[in-house]
Every structure is written in C-alpha cells, then in structure tokens.
C-alpha positions in Angstrom: 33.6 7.8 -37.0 31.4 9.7 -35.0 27.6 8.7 -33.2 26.2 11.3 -36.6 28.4 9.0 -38.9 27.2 5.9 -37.6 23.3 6.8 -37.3 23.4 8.1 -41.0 24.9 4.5 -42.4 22.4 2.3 -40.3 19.8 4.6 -41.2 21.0 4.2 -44.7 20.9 0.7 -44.5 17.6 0.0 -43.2 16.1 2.5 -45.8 18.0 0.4 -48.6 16.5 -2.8 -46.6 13.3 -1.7 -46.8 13.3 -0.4 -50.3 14.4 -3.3 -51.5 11.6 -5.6 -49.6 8.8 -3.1 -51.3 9.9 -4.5 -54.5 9.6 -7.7 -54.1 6.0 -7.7 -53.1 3.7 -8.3 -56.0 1.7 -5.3 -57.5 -2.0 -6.7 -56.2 -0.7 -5.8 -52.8 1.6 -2.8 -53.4 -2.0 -1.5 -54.6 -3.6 -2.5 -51.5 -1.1 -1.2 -49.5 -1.0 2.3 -51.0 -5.5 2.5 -51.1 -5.1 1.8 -47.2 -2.9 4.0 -47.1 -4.8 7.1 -49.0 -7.6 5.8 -46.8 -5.4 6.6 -43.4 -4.5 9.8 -44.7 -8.5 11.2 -45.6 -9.2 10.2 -42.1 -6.2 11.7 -40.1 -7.2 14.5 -42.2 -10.6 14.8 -40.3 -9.1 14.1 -36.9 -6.7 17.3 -37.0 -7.2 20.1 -34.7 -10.1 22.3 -35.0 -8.5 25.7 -34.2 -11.9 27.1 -33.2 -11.6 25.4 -30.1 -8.6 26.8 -29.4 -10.3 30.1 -28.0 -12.8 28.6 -26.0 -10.0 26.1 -24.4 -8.4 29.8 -23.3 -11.3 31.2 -21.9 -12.4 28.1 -19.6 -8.5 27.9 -18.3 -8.7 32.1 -17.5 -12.2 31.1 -15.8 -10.6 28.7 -13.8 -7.3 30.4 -13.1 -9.4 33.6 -11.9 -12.1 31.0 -10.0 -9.2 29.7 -8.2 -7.2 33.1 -7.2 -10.9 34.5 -6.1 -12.1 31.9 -3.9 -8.3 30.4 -2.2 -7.2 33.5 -0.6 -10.8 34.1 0.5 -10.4 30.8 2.7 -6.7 31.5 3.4 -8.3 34.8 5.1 -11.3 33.0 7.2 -8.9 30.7 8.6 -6.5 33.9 9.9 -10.0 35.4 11.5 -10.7 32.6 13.2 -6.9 32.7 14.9 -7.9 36.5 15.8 -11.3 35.0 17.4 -9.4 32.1 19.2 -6.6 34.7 20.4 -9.6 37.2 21.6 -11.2 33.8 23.2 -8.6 33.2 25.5 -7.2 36.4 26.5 -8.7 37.3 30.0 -8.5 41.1 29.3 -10.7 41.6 26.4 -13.9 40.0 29.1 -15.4 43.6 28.7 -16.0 43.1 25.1 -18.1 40.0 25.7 -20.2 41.8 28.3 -20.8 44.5 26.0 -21.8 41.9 23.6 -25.4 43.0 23.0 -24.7 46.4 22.6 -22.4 46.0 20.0 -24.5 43.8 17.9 -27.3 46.4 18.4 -24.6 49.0 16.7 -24.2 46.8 13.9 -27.8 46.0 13.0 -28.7 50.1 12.9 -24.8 50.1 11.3 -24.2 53.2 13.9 -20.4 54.1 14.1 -18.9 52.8 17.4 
C-alpha cells in the first residue's frame, strides 16, 4: 500500500468520523452552527481583495525600485571621487595644481574652458 493509499483511507475515515458526530448533534444547534456559519462567510466576503489596489501597490514598488537605483549609485560614485581627491591629496607631484588653486576656481565661476 502506498503513502497515496494510506492518506486516502485515514482521510476517509476521519470524514466518516466527522459525519457521523454532525448527526448526532441536535437540530437547535446544527442551526446555530450553519447561521454562524453563513455569517462567517458574508464577512470574509467583505475582507477579499480589492483589485483596485492592486495598481497603486505597482506604482509605489516602481517608485521605490527607480528611488533606489537613482540615488545608490549616486553615493557609490561620491565615495570613488573622494578616493580620486585622497589620491590627488597625497601625491607630491600634482602640488602645482594647488598653487594654481585660485585661478582655476576663477575659470569655473566665468565657466571659461581651461
């Protein structure tokens, strides 16, 4: 007998079981059973998925997805100029470039080609 076989008889059995129990309880409460029942129902009925929010759910995760791929690479790319400045820092040759300091910030307020 397979595992199939042997779920399909216990399954059998307890639906048998529990058939058998629903009839012996009076009909007072097998009619109280079934109105809380219905009752369950008409409210699970107003707790189902709206599919209007379905769309709106989509457009805040694309906002979010493009927020996200906007603003990380944007920090990703601050932290590799500050390397640059850090290398340009400690080099001894490029000390030329810091005496000519002025002059290029005076280039790139009146945005003159260098």
């Amino acid at each position: 007998m397979s595992v199939q076989d042997k779920d399909q008889v216990l399954l059998k059995a307890i639906r048998q079981s529990l058939d058998q129990s629903s009839l012996d309880i009076d009909a007072e409460t097998r009619s109280r059973l079934a109105q809380i029942r219905h009752q369950a129902l008409r409210k699970a009925s107003y707790k189902t998925f709206k599919p209007v929010l379905l769309p709106i759910a989509a457009i805040a995760t694309a906002c979010l997805v493009f927020a996200m791929v906007v603003f990380i690479p944007a920090k990703q790319t601050e932290q590799i100029n500050i390397v640059d400045d850090i290398e340009l820092m400690s080099s001894s040759e490029s000390l030329q470039l810091y005496e000519d300091l002025e002059f290029y910030e005076w280039l790139e307020d009146y945005e003159l080609p260098t």
